[in-house]
C-alpha positions in Angstrom: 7.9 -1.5 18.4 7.5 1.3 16.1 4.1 2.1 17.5 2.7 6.0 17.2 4.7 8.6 15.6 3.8 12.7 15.2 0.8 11.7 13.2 -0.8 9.3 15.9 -3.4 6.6 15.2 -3.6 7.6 11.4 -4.5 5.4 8.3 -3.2 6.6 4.7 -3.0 5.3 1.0 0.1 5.1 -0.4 1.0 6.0 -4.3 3.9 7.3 -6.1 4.1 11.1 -6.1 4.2 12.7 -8.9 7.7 13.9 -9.2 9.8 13.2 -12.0 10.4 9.5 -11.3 9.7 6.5 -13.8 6.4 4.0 -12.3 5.7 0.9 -13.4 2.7 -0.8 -15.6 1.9 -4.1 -13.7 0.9 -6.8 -15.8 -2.7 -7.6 -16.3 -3.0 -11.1 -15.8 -0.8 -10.6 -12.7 -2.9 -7.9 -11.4 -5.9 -9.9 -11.5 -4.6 -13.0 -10.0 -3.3 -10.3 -7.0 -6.9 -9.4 -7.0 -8.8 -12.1 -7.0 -6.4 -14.0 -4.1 -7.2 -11.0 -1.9 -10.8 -11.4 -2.3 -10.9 -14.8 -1.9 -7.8 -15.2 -0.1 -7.2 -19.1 -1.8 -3.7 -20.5 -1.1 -3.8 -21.6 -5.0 -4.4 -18.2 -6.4 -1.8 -16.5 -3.9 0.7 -14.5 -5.8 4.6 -16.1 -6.4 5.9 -12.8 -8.4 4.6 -10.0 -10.4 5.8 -8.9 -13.8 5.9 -5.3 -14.8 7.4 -2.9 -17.3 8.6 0.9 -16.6 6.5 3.5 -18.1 9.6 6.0 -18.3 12.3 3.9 -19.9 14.1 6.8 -21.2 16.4 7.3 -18.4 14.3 9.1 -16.1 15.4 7.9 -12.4 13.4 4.9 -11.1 10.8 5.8 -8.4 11.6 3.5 -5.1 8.0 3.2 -4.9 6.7 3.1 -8.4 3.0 1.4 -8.5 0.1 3.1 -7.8 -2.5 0.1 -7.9 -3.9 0.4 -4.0 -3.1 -3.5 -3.6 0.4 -3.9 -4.9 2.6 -1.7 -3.6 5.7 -2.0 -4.9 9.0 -1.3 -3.1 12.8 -1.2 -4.0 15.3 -3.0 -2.3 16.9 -0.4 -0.6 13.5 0.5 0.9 12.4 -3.0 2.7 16.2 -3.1 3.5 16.1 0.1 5.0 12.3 -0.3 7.0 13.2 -3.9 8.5 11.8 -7.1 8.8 8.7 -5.5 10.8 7.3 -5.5 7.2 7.2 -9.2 7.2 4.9 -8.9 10.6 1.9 -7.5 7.9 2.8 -10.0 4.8 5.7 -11.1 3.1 7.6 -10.1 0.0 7.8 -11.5 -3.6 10.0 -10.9 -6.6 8.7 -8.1 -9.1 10.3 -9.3 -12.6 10.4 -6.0 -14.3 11.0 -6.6 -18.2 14.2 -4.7 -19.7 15.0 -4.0 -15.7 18.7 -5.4 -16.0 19.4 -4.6 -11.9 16.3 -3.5 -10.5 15.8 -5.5 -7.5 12.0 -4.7 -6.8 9.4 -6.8 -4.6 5.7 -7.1 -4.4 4.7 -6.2 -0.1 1.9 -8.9 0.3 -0.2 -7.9 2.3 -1.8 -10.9 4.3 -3.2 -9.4 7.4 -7.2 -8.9 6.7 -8.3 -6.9 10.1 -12.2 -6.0 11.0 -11.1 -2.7 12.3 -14.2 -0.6 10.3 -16.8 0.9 11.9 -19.4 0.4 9.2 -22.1 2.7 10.7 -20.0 6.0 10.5 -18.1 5.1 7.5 -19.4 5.8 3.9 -21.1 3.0 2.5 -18.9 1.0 0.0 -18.6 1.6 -3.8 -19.0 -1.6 -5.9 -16.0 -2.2 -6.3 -15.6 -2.3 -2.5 -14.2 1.2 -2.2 -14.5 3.3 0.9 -14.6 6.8 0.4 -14.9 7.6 3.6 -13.6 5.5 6.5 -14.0 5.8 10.0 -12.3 3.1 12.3 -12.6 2.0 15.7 -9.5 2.9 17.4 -9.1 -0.1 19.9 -9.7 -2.7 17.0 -7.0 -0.7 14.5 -3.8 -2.7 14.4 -1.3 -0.4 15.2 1.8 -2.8 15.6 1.6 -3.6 11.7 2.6 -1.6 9.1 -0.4 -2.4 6.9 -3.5 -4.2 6.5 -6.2 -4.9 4.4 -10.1 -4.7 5.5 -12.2 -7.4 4.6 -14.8 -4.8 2.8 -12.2 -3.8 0.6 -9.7 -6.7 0.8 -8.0 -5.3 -2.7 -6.7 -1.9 -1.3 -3.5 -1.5 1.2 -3.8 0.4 4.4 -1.0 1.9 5.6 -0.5 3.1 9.3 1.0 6.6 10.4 3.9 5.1 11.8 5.2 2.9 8.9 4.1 5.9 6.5 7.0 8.1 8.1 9.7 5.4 8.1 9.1 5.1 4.5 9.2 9.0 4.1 12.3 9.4 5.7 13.6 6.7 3.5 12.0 7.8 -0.2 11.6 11.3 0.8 9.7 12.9 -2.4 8.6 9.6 -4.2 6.2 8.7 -2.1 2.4 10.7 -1.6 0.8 9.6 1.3 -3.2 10.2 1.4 -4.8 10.2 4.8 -7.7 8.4 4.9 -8.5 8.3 8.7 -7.4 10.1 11.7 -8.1 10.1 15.1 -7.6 13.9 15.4 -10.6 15.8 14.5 -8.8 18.8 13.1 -7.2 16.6 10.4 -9.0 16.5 7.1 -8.5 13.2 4.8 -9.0 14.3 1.0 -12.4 14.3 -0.6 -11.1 10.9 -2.7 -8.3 9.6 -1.7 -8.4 6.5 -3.6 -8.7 8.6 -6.7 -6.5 9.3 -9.4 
């Protein structure tokens, strides 16, 4: 098992950095069907693909990790080749059909596991859109052994532990920010917003 790595029991958001690599627009109606089946979590509404278009279609080189929505990451090939199949212990992974993307093999990580792991009495209260600004977790209920999870008080945004955060590093290198969010070590200091733009 992957289990702790130099950042320890550590939760983080993931997004594209900002480096000069192309992301993609995903498509609305897509989007909101992602949305709504991870609030409601109904087998009918659960997501089969994802459509999306690059915003940089001018040659600029295509970011491995190139969505920023909080509850669609999107991942190349290469990068769920390259992390291994203990992404599929979290969710599972569905085709991204990118429009004009002749050869870019992209996949949706869908997220499945929803874990109780907040403690809601230290954490900031949630924003209505179920944002928490500032989350504090109880250690023994985080699920280390998975990549990611999702929190049922804000089932539309991916958590991402320490761990699986420096496997995709060392894979992506400069594409990928990673925002802390939560750590068990006092001296580390999450941003003020991390699920900001």
């Amino acid at each position: 098992m992957s289990g702790m790595s130099r950042r320890g029991s550590a939760v983080y958001r993931l997004l594209p950095s900002l480096s000069d690599y192309a992301t993609l627009r995903l498509n609305g109606t897509d989007q909101s069907r992602l949305m709504r089946w991870q609030r409601l979590g109904s087998e009918e509404e659960r997501p089969t693909g994802l459509r999306a278009e690059w915003l940089d279609d001018d040659g600029t080189p295509r970011s491995e990790f190139p969505s920023g929505s909080p509850g669609a990451p999107v991942l190349s090939r290469r990068l769920t080749e390259g992390f291994g199949d203990e992404l599929l212990s979290a969710g599972n992974l569905v085709p991204v059909e990118i429009r004009n993307g002749k050869g870019d093999d992209y996949v949706l990580y869908l997220v499945d596991q929803v874990v109780d792991c907040l403690d809601q009495r230290r954490s900031s209260k949630p924003k209505r859109n179920g944002e928490i600004k500032k989350p504090v977790y109880r250690p023994e209920a985080l699920p280390t052994r998975l990549p990611a999870f999702r929190l049922p008080q804000f089932p539309r945004a991916v958590q991402w532990n320490g761990w699986a955060v420096d496997r995709l590093l060392g894979l992506a290198g400069d594409q990928i920010e990673a925002r802390l969010t939560w750590s068990e070590d006092p001296a580390a200091k999450p941003p003020p917003d991390p699920w900001g733009f």
